[in-house]
PDB file with SEQRES, HELIX, SHEET and CRYST1 records, atoms N, CA, C and O in Angstrom:
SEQRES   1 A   86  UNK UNK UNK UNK UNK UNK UNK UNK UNK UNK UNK UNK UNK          
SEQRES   2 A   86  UNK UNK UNK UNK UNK UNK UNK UNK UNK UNK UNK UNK UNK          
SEQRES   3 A   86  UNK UNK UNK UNK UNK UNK UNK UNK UNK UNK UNK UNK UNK          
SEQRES   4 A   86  UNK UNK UNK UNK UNK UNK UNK UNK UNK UNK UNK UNK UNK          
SEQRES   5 A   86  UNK UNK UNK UNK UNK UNK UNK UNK UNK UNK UNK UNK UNK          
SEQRES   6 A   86  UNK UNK UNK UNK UNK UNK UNK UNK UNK UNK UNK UNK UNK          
SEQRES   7 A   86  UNK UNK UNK UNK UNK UNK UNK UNK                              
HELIX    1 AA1 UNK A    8  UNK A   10  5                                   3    
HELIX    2 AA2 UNK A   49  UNK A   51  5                                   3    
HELIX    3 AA3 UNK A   82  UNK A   84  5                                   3    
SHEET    1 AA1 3 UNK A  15  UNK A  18  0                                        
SHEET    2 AA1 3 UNK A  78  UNK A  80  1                                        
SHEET    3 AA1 3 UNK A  71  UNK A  74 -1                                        
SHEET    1 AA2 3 UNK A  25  UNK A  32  0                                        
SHEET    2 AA2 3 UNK A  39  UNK A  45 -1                                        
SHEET    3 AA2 3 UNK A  64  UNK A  67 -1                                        
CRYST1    1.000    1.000    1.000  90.00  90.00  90.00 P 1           1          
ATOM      1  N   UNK A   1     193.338   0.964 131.750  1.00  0.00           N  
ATOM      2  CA  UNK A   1     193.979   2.147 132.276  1.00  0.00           C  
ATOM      3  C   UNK A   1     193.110   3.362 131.976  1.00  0.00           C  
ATOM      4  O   UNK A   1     192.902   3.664 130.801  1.00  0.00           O  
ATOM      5  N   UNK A   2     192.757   3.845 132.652  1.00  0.00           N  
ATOM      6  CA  UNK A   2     191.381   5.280 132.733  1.00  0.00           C  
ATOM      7  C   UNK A   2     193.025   6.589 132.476  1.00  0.00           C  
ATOM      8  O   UNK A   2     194.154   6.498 132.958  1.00  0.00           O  
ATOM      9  N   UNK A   3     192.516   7.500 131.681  1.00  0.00           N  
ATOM     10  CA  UNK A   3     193.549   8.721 131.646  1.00  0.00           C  
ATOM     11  C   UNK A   3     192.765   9.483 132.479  1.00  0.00           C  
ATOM     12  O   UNK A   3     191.616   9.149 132.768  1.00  0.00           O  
ATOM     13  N   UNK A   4     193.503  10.869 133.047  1.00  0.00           N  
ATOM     14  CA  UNK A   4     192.981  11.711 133.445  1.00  0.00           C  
ATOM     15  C   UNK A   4     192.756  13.222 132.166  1.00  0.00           C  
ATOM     16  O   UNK A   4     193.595  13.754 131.438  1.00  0.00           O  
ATOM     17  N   UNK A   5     191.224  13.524 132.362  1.00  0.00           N  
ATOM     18  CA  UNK A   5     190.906  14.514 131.452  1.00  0.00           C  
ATOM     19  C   UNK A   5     191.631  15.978 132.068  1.00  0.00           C  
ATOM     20  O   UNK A   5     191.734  16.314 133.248  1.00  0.00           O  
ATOM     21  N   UNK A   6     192.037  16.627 130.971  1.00  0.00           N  
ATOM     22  CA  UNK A   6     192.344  17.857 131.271  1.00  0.00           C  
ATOM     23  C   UNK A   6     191.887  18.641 130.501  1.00  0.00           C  
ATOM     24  O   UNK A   6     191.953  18.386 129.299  1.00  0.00           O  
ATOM     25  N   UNK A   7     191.268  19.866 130.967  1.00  0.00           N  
ATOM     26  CA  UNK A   7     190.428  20.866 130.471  1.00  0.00           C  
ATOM     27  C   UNK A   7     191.515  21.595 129.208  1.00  0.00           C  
ATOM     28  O   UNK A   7     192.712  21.750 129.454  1.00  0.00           O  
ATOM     29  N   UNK A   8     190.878  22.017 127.803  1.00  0.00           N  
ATOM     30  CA  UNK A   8     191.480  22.379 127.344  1.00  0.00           C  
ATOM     31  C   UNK A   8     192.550  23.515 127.393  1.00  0.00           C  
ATOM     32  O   UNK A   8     193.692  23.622 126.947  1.00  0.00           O  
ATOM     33  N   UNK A   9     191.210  24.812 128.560  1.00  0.00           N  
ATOM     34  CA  UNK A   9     192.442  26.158 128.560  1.00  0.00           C  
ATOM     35  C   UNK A   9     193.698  26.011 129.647  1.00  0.00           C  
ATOM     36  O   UNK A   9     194.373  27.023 129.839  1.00  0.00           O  
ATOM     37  N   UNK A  10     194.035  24.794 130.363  1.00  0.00           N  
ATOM     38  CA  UNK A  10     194.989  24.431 130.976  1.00  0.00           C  
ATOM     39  C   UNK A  10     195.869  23.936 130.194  1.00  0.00           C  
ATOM     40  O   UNK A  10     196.960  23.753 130.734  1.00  0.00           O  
ATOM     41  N   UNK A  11     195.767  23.574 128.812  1.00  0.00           N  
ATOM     42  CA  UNK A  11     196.983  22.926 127.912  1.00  0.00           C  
ATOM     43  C   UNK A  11     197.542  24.128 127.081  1.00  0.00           C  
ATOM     44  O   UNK A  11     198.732  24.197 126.776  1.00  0.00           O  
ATOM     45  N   UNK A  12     196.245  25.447 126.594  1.00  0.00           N  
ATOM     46  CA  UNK A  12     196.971  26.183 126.098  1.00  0.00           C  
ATOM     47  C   UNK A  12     197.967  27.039 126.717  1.00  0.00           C  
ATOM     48  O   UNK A  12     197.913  27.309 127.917  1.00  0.00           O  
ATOM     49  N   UNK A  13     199.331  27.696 125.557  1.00  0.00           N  
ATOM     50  CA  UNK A  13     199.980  28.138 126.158  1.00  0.00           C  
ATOM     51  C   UNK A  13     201.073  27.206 126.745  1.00  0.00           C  
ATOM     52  O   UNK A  13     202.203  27.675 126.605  1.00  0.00           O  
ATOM     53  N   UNK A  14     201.015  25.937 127.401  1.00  0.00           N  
ATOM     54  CA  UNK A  14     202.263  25.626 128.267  1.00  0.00           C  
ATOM     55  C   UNK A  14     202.950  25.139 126.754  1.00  0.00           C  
ATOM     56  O   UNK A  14     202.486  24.917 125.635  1.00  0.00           O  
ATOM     57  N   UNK A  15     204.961  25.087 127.661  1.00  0.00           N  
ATOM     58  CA  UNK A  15     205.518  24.929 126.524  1.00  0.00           C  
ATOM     59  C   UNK A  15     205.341  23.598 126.495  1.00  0.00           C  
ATOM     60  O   UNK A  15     204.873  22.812 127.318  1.00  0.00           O  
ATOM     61  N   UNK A  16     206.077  23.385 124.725  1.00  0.00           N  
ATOM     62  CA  UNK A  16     206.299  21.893 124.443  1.00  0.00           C  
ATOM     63  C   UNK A  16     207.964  21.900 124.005  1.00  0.00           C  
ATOM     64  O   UNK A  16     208.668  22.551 123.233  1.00  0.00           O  
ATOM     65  N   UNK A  17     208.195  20.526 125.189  1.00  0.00           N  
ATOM     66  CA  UNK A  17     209.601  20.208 125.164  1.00  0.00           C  
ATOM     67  C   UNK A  17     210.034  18.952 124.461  1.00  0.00           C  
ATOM     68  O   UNK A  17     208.941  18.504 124.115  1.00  0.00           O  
ATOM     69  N   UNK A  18     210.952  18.084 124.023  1.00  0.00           N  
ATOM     70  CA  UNK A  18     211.397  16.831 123.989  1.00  0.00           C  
ATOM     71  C   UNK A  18     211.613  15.920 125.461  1.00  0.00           C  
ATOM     72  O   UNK A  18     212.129  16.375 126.481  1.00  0.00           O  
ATOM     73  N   UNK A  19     211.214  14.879 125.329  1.00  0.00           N  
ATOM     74  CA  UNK A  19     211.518  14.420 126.717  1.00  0.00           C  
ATOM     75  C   UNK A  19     213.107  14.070 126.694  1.00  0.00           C  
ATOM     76  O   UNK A  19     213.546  13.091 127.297  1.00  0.00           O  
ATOM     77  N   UNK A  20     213.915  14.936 125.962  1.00  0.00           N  
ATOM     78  CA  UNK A  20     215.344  15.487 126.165  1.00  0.00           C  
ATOM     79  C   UNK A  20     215.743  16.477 126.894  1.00  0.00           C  
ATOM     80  O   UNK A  20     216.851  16.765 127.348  1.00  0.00           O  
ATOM     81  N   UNK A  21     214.184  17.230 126.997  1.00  0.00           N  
ATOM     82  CA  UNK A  21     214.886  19.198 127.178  1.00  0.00           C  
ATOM     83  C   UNK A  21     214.943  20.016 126.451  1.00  0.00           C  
ATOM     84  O   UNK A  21     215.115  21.165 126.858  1.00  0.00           O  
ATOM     85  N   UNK A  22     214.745  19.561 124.240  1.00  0.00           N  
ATOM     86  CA  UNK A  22     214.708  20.741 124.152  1.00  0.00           C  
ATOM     87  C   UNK A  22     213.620  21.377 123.725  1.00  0.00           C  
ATOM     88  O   UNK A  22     212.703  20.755 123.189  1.00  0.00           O  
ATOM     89  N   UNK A  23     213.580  22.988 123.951  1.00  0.00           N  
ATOM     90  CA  UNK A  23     211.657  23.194 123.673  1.00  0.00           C  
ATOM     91  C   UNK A  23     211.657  23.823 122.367  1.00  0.00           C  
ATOM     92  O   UNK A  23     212.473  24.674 122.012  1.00  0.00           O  
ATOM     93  N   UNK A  24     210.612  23.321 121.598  1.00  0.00           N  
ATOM     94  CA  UNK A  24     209.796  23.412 120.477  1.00  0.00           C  
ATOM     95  C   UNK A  24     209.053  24.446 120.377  1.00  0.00           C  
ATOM     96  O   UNK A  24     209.189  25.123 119.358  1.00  0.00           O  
ATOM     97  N   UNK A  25     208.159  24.823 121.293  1.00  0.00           N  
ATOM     98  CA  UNK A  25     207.310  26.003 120.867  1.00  0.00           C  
ATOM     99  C   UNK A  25     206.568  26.106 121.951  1.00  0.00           C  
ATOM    100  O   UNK A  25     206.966  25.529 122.964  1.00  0.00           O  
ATOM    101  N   UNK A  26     205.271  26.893 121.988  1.00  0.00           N  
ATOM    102  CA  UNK A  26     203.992  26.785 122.797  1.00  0.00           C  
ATOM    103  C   UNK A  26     203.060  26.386 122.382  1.00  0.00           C  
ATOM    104  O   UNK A  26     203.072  26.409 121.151  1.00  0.00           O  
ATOM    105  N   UNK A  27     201.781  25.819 122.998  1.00  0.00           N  
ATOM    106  CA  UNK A  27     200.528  24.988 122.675  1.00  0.00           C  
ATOM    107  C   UNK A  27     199.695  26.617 122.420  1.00  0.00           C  
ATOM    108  O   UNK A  27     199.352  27.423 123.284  1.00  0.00           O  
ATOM    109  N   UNK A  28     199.533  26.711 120.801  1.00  0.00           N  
ATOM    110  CA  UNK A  28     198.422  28.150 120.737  1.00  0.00           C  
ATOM    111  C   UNK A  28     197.109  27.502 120.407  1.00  0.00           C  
ATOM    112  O   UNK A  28     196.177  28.299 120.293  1.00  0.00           O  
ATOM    113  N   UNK A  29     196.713  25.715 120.157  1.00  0.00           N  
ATOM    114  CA  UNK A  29     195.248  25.042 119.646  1.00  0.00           C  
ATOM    115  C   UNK A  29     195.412  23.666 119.605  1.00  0.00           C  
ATOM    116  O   UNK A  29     196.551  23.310 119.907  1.00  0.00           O  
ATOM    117  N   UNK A  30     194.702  22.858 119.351  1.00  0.00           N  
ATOM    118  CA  UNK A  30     194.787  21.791 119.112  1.00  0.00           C  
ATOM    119  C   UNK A  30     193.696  21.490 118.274  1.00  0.00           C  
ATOM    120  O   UNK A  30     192.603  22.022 118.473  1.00  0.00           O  
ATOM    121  N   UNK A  31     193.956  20.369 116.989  1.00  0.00           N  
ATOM    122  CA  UNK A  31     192.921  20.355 115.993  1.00  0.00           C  
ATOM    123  C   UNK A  31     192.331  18.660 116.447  1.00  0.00           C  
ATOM    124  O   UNK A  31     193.129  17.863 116.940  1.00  0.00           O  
ATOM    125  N   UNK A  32     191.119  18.344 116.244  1.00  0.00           N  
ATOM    126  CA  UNK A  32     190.567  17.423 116.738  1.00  0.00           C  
ATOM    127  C   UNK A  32     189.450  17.076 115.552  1.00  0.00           C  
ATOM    128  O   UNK A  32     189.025  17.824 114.672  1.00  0.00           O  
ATOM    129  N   UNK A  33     189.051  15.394 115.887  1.00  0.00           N  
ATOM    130  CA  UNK A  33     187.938  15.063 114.545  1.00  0.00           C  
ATOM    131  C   UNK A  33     186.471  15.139 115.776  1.00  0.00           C  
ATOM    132  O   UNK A  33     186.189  14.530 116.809  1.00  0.00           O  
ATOM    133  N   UNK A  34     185.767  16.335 114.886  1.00  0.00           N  
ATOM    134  CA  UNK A  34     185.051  16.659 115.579  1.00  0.00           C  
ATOM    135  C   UNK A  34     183.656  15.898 115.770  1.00  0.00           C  
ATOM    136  O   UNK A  34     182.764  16.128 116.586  1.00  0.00           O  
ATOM    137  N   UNK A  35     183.729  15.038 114.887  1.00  0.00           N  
ATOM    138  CA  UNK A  35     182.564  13.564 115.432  1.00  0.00           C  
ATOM    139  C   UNK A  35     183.027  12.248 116.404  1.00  0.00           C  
ATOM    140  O   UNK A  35     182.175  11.574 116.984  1.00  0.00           O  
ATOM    141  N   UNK A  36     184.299  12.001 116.495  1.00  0.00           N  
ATOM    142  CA  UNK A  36     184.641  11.764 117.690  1.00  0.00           C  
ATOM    143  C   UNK A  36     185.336  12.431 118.530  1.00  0.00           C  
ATOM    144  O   UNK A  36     185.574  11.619 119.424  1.00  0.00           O  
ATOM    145  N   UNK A  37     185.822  13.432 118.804  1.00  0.00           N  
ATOM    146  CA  UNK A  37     186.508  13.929 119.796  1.00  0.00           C  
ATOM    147  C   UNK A  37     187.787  13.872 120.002  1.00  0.00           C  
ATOM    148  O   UNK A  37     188.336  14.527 120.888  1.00  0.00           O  
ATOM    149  N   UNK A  38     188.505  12.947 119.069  1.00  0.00           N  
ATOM    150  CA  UNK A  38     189.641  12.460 118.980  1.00  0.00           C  
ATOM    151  C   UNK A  38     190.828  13.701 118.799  1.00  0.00           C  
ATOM    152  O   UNK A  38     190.798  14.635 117.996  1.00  0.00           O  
ATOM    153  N   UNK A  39     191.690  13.441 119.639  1.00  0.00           N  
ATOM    154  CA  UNK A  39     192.899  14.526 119.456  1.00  0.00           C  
ATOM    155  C   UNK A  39     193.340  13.992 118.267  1.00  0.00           C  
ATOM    156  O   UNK A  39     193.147  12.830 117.909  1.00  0.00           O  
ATOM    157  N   UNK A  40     194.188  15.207 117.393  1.00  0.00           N  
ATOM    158  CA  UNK A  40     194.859  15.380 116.491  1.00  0.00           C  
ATOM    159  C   UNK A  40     195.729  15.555 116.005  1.00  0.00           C  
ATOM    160  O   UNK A  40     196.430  14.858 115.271  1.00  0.00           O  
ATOM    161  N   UNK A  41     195.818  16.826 116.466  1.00  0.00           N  
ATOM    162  CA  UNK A  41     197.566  17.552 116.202  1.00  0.00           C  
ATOM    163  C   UNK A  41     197.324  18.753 117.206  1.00  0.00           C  
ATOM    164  O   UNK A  41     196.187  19.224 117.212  1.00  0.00           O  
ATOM    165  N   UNK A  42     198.446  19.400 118.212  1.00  0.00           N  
ATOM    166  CA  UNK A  42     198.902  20.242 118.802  1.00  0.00           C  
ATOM    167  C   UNK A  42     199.255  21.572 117.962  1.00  0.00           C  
ATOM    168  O   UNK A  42     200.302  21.465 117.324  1.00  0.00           O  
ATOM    169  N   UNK A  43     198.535  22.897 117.830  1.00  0.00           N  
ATOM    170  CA  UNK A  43     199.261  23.713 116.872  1.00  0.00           C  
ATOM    171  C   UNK A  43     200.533  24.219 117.670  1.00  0.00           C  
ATOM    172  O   UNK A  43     200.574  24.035 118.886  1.00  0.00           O  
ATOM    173  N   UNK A  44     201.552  24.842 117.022  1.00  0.00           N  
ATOM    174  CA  UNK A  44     202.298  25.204 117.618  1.00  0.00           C  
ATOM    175  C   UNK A  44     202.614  27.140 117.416  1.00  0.00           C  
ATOM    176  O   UNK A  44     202.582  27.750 116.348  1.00  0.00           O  
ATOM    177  N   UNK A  45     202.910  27.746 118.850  1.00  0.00           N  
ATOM    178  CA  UNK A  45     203.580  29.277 118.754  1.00  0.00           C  
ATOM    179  C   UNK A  45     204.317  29.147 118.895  1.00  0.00           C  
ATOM    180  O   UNK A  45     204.650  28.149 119.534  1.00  0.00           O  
ATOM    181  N   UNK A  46     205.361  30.174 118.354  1.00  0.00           N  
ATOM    182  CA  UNK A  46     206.297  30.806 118.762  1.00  0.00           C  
ATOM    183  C   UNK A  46     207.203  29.634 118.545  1.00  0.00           C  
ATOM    184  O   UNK A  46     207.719  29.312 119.615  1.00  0.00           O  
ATOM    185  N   UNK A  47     207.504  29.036 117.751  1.00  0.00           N  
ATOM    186  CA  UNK A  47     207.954  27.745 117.307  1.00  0.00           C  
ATOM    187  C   UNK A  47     209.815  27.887 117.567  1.00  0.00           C  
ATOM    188  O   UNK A  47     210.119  29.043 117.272  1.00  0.00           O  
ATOM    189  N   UNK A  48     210.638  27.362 117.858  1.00  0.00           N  
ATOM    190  CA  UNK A  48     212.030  27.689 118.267  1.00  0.00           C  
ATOM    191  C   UNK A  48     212.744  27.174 116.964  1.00  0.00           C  
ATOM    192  O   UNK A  48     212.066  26.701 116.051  1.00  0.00           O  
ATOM    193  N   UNK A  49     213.912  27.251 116.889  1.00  0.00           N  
ATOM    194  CA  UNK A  49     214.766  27.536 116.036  1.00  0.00           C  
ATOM    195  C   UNK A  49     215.159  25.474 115.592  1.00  0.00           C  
ATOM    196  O   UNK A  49     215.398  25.141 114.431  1.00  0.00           O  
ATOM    197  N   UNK A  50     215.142  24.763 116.392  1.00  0.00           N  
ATOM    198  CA  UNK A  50     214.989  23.510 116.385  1.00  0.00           C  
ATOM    199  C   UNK A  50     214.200  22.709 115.816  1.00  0.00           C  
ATOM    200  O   UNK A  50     214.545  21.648 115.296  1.00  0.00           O  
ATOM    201  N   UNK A  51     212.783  23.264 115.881  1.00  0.00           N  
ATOM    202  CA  UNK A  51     211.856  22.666 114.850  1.00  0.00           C  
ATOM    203  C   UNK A  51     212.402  22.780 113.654  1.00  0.00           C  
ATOM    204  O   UNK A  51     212.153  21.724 113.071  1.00  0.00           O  
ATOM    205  N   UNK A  52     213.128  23.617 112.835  1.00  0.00           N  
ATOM    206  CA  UNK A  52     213.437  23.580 111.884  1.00  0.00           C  
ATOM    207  C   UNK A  52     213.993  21.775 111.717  1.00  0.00           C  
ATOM    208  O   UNK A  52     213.207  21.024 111.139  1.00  0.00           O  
ATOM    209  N   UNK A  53     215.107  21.286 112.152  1.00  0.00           N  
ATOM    210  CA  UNK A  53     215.154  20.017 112.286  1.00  0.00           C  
ATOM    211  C   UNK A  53     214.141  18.662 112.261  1.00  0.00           C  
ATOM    212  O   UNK A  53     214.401  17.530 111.853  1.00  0.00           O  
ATOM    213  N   UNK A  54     213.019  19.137 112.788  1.00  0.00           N  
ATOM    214  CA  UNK A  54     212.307  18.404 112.698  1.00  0.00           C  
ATOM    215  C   UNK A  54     211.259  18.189 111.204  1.00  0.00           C  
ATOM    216  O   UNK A  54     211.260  19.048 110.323  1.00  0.00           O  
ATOM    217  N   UNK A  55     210.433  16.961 111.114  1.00  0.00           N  
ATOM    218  CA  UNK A  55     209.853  16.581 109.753  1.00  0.00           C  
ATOM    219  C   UNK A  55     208.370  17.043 110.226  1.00  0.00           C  
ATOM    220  O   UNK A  55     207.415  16.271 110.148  1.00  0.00           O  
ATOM    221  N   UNK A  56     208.235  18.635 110.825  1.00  0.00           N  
ATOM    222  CA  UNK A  56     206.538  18.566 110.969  1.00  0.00           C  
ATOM    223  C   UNK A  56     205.545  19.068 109.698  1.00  0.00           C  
ATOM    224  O   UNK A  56     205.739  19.807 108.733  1.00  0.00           O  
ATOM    225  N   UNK A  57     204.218  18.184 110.254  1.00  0.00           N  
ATOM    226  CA  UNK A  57     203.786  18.810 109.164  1.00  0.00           C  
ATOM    227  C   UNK A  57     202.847  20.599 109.545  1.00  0.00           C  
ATOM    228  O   UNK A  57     202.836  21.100 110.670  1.00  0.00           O  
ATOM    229  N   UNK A  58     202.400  21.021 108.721  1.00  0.00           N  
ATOM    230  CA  UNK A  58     201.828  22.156 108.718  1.00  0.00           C  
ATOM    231  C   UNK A  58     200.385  22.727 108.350  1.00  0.00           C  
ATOM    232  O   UNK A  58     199.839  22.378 107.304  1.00  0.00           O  
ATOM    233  N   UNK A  59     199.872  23.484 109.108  1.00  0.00           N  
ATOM    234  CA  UNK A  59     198.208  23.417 108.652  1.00  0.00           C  
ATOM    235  C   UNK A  59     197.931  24.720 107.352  1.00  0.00           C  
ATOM    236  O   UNK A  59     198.579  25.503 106.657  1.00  0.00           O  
ATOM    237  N   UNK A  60     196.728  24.358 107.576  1.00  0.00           N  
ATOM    238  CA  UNK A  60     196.774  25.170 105.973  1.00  0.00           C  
ATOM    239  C   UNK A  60     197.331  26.940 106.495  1.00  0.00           C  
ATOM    240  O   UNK A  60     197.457  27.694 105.531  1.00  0.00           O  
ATOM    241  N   UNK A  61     197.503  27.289 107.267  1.00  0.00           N  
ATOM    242  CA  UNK A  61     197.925  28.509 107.771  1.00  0.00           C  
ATOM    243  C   UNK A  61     199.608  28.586 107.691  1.00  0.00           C  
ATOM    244  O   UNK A  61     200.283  29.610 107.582  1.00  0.00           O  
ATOM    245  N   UNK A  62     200.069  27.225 107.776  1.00  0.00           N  
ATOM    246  CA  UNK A  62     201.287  27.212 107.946  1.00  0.00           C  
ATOM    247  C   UNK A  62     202.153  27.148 109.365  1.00  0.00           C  
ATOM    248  O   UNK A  62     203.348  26.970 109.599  1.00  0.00           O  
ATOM    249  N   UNK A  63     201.178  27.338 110.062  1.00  0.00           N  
ATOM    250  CA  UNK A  63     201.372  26.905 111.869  1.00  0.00           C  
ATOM    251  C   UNK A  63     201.990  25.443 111.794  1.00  0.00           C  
ATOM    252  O   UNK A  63     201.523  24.629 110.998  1.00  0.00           O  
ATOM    253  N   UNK A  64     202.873  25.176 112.495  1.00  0.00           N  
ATOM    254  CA  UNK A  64     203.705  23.476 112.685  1.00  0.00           C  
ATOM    255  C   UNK A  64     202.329  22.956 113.568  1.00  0.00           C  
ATOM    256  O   UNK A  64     201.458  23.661 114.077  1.00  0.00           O  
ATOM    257  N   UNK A  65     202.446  21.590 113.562  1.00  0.00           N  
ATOM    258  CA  UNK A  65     201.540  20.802 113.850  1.00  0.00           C  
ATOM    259  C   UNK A  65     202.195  19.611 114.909  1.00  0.00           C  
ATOM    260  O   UNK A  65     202.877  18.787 114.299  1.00  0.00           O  
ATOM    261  N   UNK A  66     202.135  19.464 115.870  1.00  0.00           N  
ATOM    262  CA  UNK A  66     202.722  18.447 116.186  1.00  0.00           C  
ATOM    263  C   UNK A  66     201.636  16.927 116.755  1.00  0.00           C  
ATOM    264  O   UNK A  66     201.035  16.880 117.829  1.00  0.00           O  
ATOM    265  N   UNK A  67     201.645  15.786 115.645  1.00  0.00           N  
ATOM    266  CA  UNK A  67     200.809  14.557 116.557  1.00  0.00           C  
ATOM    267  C   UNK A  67     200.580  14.366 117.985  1.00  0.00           C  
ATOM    268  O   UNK A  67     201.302  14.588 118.957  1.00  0.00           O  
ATOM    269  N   UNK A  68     199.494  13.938 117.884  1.00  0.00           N  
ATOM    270  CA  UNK A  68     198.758  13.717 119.247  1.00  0.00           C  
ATOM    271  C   UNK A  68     199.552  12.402 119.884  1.00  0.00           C  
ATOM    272  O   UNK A  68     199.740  12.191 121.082  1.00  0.00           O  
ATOM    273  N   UNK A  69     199.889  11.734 118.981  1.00  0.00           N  
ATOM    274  CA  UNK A  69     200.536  10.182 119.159  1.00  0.00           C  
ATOM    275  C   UNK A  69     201.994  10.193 119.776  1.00  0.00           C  
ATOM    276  O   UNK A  69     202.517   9.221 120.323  1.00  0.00           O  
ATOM    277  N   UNK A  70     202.646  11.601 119.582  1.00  0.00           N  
ATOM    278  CA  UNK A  70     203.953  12.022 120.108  1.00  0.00           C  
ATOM    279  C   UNK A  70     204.238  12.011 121.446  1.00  0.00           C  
ATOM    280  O   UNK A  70     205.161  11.417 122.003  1.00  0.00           O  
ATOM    281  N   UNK A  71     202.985  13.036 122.157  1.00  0.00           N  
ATOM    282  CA  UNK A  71     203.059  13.538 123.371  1.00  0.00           C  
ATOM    283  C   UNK A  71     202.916  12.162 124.275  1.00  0.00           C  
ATOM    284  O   UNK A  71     202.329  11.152 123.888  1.00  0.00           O  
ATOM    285  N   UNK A  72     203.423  12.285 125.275  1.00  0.00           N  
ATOM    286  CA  UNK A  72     203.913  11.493 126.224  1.00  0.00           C  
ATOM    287  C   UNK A  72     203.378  11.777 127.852  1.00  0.00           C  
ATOM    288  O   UNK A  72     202.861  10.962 128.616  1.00  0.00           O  
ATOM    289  N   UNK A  73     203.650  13.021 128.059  1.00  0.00           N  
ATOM    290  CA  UNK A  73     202.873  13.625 129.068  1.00  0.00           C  
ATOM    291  C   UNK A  73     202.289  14.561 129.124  1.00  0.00           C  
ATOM    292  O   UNK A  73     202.347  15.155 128.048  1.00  0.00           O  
ATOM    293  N   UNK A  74     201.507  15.234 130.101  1.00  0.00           N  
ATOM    294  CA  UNK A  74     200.789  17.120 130.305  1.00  0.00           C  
ATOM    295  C   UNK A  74     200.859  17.127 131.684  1.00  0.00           C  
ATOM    296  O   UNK A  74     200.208  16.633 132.604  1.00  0.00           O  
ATOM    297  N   UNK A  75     202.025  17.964 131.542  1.00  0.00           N  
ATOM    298  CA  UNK A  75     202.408  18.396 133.259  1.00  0.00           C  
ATOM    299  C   UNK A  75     202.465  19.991 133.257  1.00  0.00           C  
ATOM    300  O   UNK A  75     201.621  20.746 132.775  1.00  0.00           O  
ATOM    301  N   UNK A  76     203.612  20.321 133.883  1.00  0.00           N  
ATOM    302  CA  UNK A  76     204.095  21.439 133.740  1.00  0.00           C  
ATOM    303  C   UNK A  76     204.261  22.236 132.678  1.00  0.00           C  
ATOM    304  O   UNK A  76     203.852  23.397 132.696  1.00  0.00           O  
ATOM    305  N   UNK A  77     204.840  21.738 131.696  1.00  0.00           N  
ATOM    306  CA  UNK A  77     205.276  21.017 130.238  1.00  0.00           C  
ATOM    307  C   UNK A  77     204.573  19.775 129.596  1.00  0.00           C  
ATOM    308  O   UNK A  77     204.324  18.680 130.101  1.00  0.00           O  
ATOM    309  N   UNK A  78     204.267  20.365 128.051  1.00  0.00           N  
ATOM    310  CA  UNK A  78     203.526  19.065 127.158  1.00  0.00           C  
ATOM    311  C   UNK A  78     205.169  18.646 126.578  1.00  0.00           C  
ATOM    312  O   UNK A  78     206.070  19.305 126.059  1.00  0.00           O  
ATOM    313  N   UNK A  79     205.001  17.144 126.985  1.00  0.00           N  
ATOM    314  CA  UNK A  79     206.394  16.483 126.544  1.00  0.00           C  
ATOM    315  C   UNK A  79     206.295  15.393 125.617  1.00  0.00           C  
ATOM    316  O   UNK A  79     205.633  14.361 125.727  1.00  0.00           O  
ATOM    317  N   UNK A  80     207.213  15.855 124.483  1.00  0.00           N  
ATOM    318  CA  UNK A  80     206.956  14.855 123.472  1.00  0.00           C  
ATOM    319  C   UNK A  80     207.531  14.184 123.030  1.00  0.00           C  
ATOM    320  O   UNK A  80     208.541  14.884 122.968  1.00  0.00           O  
ATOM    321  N   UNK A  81     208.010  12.660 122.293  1.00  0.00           N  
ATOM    322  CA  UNK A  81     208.865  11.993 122.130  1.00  0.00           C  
ATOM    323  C   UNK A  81     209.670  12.778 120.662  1.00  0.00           C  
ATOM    324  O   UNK A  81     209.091  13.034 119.606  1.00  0.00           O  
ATOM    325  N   UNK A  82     210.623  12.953 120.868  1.00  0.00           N  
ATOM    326  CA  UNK A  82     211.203  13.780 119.794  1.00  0.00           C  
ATOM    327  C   UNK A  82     211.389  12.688 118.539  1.00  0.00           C  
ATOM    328  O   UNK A  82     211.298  13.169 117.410  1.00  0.00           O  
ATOM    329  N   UNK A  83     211.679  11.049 118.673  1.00  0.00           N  
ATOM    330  CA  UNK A  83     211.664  10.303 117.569  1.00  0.00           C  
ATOM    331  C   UNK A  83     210.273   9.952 117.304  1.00  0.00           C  
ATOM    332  O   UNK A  83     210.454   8.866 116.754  1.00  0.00           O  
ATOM    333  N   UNK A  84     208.927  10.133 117.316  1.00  0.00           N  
ATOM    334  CA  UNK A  84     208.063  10.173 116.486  1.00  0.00           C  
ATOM    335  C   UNK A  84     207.470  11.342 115.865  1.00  0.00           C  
ATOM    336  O   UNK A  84     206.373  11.478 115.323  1.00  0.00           O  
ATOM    337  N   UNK A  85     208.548  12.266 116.081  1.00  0.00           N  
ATOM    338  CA  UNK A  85     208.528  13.705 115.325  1.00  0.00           C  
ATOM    339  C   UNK A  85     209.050  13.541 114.126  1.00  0.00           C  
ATOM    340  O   UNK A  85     208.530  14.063 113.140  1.00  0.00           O  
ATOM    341  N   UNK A  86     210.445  12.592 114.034  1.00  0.00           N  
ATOM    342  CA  UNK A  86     211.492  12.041 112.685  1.00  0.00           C  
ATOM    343  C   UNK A  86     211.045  11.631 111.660  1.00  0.00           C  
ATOM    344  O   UNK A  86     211.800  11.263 110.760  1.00  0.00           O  
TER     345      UNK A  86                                                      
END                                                                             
């Protein structure tokens, strides 16, 4: 199965939802291992009142972090499975 690449400044900024509906925050970075290229973690803005609920972890800034292993799609909306957030 080939993915399709998407340029990074098209991910920043859109929101991130649960593939429930509810939204989490906005995409302000994404941290990556920079000898392979490998996604990481999603930083998160403007983070909503719901994350609180959730078990994320946090970068040394204190920005929420959300796994690369979560997200599910990049559409309109970055959509993420809300139980591998738990």
């Amino acid at each position: 199965m080939q993915t399709e690449k998407i340029p990074f400044n098209l991910i920043l900024g859109k929101m991130i939802v649960t593939k429930e509906g509810k939204r989490l925050g906005c995409v302000k970075d994404v941290t990556f291992e920079t000898r392979s290229g490998e996604l990481i973690n999603l930083v998160v803005k403007d983070s909503t009142i719901y994350t609180k609920n959730l078990n994320l972890e946090k970068s040394s800034f204190g920005e929420l972090l959300i796994p690369y292993s979560a997200i599910i799609a990049i559409g309109d909306f970055v959509i993420v499975s809300e139980e591998d957030l738990i």
